[in-house]
C-alpha positions as CSV (number, residue, x, y, z in Angstrom):
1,X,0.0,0.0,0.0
2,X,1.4,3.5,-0.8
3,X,2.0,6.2,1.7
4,X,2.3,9.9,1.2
5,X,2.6,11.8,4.7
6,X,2.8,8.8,6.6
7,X,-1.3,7.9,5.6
8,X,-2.4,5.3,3.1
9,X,-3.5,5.9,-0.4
10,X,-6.3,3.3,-0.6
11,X,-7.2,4.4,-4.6
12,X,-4.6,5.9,-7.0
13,X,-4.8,7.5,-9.6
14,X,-4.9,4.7,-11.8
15,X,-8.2,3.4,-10.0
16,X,-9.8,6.8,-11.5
17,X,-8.8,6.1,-14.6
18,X,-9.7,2.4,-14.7
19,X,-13.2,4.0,-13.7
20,X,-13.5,6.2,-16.4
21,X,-12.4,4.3,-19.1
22,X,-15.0,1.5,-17.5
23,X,-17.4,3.8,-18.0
24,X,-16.1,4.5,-21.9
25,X,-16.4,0.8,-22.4
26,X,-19.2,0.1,-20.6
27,X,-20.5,-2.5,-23.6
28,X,-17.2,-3.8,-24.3
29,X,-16.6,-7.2,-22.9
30,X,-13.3,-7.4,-24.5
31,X,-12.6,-4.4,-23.0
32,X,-13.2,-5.6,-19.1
33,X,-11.2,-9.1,-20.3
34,X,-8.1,-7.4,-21.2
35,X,-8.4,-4.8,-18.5
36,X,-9.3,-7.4,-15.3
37,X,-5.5,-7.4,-13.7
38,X,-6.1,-3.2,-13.2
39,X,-9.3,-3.9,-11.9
40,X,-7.9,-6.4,-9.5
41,X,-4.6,-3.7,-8.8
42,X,-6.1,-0.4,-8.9
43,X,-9.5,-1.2,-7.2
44,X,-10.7,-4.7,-6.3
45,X,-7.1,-5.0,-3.9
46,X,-7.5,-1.1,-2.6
47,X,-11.2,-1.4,-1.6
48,X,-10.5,-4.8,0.0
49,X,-7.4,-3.1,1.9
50,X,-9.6,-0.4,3.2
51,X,-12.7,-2.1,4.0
52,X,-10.4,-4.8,6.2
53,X,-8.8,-1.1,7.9
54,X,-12.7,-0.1,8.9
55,X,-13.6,-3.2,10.1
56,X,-10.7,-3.2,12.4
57,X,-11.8,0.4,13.8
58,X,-15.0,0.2,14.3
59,X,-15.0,-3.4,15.4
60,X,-14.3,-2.6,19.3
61,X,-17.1,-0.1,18.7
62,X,-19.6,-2.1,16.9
63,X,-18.6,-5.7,17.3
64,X,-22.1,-6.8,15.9
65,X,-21.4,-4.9,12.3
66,X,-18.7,-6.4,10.1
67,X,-17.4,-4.7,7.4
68,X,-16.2,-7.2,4.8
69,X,-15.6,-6.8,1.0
70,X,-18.3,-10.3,0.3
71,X,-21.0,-8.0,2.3
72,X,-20.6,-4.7,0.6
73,X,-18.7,-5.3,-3.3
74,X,-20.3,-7.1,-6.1
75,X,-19.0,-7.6,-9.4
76,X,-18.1,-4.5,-11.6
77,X,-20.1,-6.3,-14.3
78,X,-23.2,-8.5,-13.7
79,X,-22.6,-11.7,-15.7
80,X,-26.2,-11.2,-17.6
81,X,-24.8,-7.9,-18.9
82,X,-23.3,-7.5,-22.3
């Protein structure tokens, strides 16, 4: 994880601009294919990162809540789109 100031930097960048050219291709299935290791890299991996950081700081608080990326992510593309 990347630090600037001694805080992480949960998106880059590079996780904006996997978003907007996303949205450019939003019909392009080859597209999201050839592009699935920066989604991974740039946004899958960051929002895990920081959803496991707010679970550990709130979890003291509110031990009944869990914050995990299976309870609050879900696919960038639904399978019945195309």
């Amino acid at each position: 994880m990347k630090k600037i100031n001694n805080h992480n930097i949960y998106f880059s960048s590079k996780s904006f601009k996997y978003f907007e050219d996303a949205d450019k291709n939003k019909n392009n299935e080859i597209w999201f294919k050839k592009n699935k290791e920066n989604y991974e890299l740039y946004v899958k991996e960051p929002m895990e990162y920081l959803l496991a950081e707010m679970n550990k700081a709130f979890a003291k608080d509110l031990p009944r809540i869990e914050i995990s990326p299976k309870k609050v992510t879900k696919p960038l593309r639904p399978k019945n789109r195309v």
